[in-house]
Every structure is written in C-alpha cells, then in structure tokens.
VOMIKOL-607215 format. One record per residue (C-alpha): chain; x, y, z; residue number from 0. Coordinates in nm, 2 decimals. Example, Ala and Ser with C-alpha at 12.3 -4.5 7.8 and 13.67 -1.06 7.14 Angstrom:
BEGIN
A / 1.23 / -0.45 / 0.78 / 0 $
A / 1.37 / -0.11 / 0.71 / 1 $
***
This chain:
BEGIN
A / 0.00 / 0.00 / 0.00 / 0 $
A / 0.12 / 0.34 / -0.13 / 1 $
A / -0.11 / 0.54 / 0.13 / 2 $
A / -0.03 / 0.53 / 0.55 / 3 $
A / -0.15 / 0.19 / 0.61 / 4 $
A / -0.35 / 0.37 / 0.94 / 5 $
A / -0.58 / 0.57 / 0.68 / 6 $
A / -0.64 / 0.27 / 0.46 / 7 $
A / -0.74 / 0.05 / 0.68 / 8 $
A / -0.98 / 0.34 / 0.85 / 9 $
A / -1.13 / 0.42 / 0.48 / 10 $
A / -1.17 / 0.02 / 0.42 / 11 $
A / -1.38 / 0.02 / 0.76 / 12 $
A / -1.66 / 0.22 / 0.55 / 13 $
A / -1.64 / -0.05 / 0.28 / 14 $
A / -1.81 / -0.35 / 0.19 / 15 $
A / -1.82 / -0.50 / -0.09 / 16 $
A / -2.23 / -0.56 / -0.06 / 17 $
A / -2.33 / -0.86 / -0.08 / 18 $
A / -2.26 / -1.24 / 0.08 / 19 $
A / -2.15 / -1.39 / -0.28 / 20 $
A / -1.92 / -1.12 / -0.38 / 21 $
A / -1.77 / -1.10 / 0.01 / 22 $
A / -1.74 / -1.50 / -0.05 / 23 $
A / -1.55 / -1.46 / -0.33 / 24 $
A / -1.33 / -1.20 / -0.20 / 25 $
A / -1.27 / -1.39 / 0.12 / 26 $
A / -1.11 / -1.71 / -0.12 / 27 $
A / -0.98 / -1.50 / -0.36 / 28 $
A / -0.78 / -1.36 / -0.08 / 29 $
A / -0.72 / -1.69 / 0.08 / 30 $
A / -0.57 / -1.80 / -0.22 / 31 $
A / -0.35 / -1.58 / -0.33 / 32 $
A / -0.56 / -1.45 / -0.67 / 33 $
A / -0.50 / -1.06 / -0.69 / 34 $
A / -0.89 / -0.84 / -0.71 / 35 $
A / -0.94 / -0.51 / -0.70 / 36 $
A / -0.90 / -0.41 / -0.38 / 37 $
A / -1.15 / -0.20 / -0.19 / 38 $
A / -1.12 / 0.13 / -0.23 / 39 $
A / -1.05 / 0.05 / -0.59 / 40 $
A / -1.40 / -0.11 / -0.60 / 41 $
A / -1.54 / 0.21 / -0.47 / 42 $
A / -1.41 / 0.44 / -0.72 / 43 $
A / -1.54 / 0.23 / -1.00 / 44 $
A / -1.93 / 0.18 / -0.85 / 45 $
A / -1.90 / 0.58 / -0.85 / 46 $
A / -1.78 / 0.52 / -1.21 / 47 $
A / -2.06 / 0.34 / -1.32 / 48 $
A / -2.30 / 0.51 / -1.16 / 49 $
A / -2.20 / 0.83 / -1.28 / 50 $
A / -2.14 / 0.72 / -1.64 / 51 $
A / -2.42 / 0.42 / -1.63 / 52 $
A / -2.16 / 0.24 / -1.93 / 53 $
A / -2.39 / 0.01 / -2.08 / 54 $
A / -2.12 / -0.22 / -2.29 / 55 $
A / -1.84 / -0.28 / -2.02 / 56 $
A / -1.51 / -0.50 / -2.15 / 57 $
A / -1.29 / -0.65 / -1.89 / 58 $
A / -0.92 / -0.77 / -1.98 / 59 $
A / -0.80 / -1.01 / -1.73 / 60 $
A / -1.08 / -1.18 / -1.53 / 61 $
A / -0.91 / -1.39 / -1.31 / 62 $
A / -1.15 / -1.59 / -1.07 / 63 $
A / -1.45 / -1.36 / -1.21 / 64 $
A / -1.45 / -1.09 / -0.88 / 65 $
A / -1.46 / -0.78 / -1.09 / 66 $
A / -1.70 / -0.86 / -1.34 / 67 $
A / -1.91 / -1.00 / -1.10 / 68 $
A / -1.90 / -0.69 / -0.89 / 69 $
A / -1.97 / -0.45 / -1.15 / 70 $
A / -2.26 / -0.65 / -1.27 / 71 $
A / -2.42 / -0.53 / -0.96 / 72 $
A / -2.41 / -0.20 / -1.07 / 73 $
A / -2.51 / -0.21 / -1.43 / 74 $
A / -2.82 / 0.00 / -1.61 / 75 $
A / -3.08 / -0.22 / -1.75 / 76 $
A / -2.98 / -0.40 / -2.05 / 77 $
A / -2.59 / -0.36 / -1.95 / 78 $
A / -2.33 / -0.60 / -2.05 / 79 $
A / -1.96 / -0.73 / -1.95 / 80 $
A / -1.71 / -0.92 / -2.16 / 81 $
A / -1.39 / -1.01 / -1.96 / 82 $
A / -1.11 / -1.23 / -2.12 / 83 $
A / -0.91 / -1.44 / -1.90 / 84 $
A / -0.62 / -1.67 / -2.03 / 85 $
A / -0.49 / -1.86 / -1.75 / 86 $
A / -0.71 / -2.21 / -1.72 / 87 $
A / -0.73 / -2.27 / -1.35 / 88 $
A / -0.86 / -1.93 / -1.33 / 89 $
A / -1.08 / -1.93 / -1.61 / 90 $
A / -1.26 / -2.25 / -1.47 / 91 $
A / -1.28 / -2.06 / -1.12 / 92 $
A / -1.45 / -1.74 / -1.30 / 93 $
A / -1.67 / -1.98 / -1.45 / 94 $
A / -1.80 / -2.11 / -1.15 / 95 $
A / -1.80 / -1.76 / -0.97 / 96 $
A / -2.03 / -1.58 / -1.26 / 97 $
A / -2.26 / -1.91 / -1.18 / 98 $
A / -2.28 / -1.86 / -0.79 / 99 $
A / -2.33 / -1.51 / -0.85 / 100 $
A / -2.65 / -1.58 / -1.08 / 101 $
A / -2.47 / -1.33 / -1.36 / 102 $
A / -2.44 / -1.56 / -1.68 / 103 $
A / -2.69 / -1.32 / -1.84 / 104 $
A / -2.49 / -1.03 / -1.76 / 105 $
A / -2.12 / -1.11 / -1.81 / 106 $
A / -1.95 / -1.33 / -2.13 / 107 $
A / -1.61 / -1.51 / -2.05 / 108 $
A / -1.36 / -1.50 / -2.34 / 109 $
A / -1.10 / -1.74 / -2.34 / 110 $
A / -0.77 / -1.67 / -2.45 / 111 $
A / -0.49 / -1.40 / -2.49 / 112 $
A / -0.61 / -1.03 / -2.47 / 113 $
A / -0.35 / -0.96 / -2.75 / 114 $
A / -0.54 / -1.16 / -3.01 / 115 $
A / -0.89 / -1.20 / -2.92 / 116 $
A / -0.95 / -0.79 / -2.88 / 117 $
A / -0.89 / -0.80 / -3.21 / 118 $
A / -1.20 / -1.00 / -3.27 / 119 $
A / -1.42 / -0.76 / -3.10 / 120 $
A / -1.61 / -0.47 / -3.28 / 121 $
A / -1.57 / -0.14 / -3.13 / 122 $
A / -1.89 / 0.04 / -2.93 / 123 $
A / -1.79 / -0.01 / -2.56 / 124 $
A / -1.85 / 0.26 / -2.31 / 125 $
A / -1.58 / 0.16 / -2.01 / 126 $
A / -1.31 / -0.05 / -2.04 / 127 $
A / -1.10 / -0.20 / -1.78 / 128 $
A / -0.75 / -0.35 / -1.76 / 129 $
A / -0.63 / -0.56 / -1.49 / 130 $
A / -0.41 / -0.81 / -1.66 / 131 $
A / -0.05 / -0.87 / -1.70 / 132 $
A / 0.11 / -0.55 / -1.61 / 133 $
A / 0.39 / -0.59 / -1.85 / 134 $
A / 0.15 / -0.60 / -2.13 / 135 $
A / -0.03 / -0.24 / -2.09 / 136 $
A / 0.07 / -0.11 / -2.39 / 137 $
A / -0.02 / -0.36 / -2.61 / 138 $
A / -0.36 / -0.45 / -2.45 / 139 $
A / -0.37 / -0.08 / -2.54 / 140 $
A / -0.27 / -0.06 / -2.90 / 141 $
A / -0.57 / -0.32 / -2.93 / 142 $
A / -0.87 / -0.19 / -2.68 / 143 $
A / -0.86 / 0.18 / -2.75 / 144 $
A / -1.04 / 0.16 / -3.11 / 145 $
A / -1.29 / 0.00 / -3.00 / 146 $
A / -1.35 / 0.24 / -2.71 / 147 $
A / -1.64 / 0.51 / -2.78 / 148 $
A / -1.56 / 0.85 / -2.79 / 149 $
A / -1.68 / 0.97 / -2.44 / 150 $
A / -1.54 / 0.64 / -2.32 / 151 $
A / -1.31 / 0.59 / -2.00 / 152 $
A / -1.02 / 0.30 / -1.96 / 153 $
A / -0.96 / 0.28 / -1.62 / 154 $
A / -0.63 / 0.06 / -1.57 / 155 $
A / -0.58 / -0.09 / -1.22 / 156 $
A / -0.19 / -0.15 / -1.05 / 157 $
A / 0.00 / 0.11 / -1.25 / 158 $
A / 0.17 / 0.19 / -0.96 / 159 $
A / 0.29 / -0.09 / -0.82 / 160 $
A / 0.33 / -0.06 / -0.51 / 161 $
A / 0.56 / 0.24 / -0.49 / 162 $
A / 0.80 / 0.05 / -0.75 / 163 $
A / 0.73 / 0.27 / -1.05 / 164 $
A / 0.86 / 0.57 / -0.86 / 165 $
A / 1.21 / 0.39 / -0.83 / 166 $
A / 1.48 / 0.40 / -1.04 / 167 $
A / 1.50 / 0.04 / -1.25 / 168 $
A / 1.79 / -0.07 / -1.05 / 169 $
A / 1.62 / -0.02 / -0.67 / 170 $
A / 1.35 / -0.32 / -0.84 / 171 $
A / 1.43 / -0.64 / -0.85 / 172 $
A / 1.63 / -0.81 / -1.14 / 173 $
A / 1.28 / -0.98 / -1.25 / 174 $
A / 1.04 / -0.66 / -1.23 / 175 $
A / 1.25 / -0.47 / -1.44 / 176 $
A / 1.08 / -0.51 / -1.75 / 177 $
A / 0.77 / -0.46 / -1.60 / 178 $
A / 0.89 / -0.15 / -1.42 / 179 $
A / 1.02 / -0.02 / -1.70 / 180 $
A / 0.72 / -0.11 / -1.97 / 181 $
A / 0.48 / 0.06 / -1.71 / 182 $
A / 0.66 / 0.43 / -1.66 / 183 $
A / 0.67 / 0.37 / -2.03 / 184 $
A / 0.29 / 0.35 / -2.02 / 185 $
A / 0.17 / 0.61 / -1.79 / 186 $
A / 0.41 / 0.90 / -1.98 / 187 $
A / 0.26 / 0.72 / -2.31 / 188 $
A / -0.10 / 0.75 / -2.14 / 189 $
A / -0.06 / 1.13 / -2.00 / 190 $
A / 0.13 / 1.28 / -2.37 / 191 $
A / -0.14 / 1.16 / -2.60 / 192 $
A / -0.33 / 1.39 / -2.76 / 193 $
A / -0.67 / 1.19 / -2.79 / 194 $
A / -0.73 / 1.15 / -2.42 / 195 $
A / -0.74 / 1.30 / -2.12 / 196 $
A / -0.56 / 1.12 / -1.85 / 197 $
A / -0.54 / 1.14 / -1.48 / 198 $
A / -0.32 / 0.91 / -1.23 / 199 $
A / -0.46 / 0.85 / -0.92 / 200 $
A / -0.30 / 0.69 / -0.61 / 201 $
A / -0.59 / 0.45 / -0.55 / 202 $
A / -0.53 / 0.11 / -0.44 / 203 $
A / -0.25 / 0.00 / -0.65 / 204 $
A / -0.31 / 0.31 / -0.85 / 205 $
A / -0.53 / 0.37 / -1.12 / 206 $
A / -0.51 / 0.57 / -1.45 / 207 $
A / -0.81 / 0.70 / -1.56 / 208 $
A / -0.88 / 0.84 / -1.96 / 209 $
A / -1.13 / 0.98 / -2.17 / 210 $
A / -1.12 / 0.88 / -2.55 / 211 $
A / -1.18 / 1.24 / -2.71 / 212 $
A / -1.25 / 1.11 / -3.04 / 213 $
A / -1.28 / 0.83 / -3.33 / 214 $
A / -0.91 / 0.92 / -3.44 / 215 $
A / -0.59 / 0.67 / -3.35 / 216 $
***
C-alpha cells in the first residue's frame, strides 16, 4: 500500500463490498493468493458506473471472475460485461463464480490471450478495464482503445505498483525490471497523447483513468 496503512485501513472500515456472494468470493480470492481489486479501488469504480451508467463494459484479465461479478451489480438495465481471462485454472474458477453469483446473463467469459482475441471484438464499448498482466499495458492498449467510444473511459488498475514505479529500474528487483520499465513507459505514453485525457490516481494500487476524445488513432 502506497497510502499510511493507518488511513487505509480506517477508509476500508466504510467498505463493503455488498453482498454475501461477492464478500465470498473476495474472502477465497484472498485466501488463495488470486490478486482483485481491492477495496477502495471497487469504490471508485461503482462511483464510475453510476455516474457514467456504461452500458457495454469490457474487462481484460478476469481472473477468478471478482470484478465482473461486482460491477454486474451495478449495471443499467440492458448492461453487459465481456472479460477475457487466459490462464485455465482461473478461467474455470471465474466460471464457476459468474454461476454462484446468478450473472451468466450479464457477463461473457472470453478465453484466450487479450493480445489476439481484442482483435475479434467490434468497437462500441463505453468503459473499459485492464487488470491483466502488467507488462502487457501497452499492447492490451494498442488493441482496446479503437474500440472504445468517444466519451469512453479506460480505467487501468496496478500502475503503480506498489511504490515500485517511482524507483529507479535498479532499486527493483532483477525480475520486475521489465515490467517497471514497460509501465513508466505507459503512464508517460498514457498522460502525452493527444486523444485522451488522462489522470493518475493513487488509488489502491493506482489507477489511470482516460477519456477517448475522439474516433481518431
């Protein structure tokens, strides 16, 4: 955690995340080590939706289904989520999840790489939201911003990483270099282009949060 631990912990108090299937799923996702959104993240993005009421939602990076599931609760009527997951275990756990959670009619599992199955999608989506491989930003990117609407906002979770992406490369470990590297890369790619409007905010993890202005890339 970026913040004082003290005032985390006292903002999490006001929390919940509101309702005994999604607290469920939190409480194994937790158990077993499967990285969600964390709270205050989930916060900001109910505010999102119901501010912005996105009707056509995409999702890249699913994991064990917690996200999707939570912002199905908050969806306008006649609201849809596609999230693509690519890692099996957790694909059959997401499966399971949307089931429990009595959302099959609201959210559509993709399986397989972001890289190559955004490609199949057709553009029209109101909110998109990354939470994948953090490494990969920029080319989940390249792919998911055509087919974001004008008006649209791509919210992208754990751009901060812990504090990491404030470091120089060599105070990171050998192994999170790349990543470190390929995600300062990001955010200044992110905040210099022209077609959005971009803030980064120390939520959670950190967020970025940007505006498509319009239809050109």
């Amino acid at each position: 955690m970026i913040t004082d631990e003290r005032i985390a912990s006292y903002i999490d108090s006001f929390n919940t995340d509101y309702d005994p299937i999604i607290m469920t799923i939190r409480r194994e996702a937790e158990e077993n080590g499967v990285p969600i959104i964390r709270k205050e993240a989930g916060e900001f993005i109910k505010l999102l939706m119901l501010m912005n009421k996105p009707e056509n939602i995409l999702e890249i990076g699913a994991a064990v289904g917690f996200s999707a599931i939570f912002m199905s609760r908050f969806l306008p009527p006649g609201g849809h989520i596609t999230t693509i997951e690519n890692y099996e275990p957790r694909i059959k756990a997401a499966r399971e999840n949307i089931k429990r959670a009595q959302a099959e009619d609201l959210i559509t599992l993709i399986e397989g790489d972001a890289t190559e199955e955004l490609k199949k999608l057709s553009p029209g989506y109101d909110f998109i939201f990354m939470d994948a491989a953090k490494g990969q930003y920029g080319l989940f990117f390249e792919e998911a911003i055509g087919l974001l609407k004008p008006g649209g906002v791509l919210l992208c979770d754990n751009v901060l990483q812990d504090g990491d992406v404030l470091e120089s490369r060599f105070a990171v470990t050998r192994r999170n270099r790349t990543i470190h590297s390929r995600m300062r890369e990001y955010l200044y790619a992110l905040k210099h282009n022209a077609g959005l409007e971009t803030a980064i905010l120390n939520i959670g993890d950190g967020m970025s949060l940007s505006i498509k202005k319009n239809e050109k890339w």
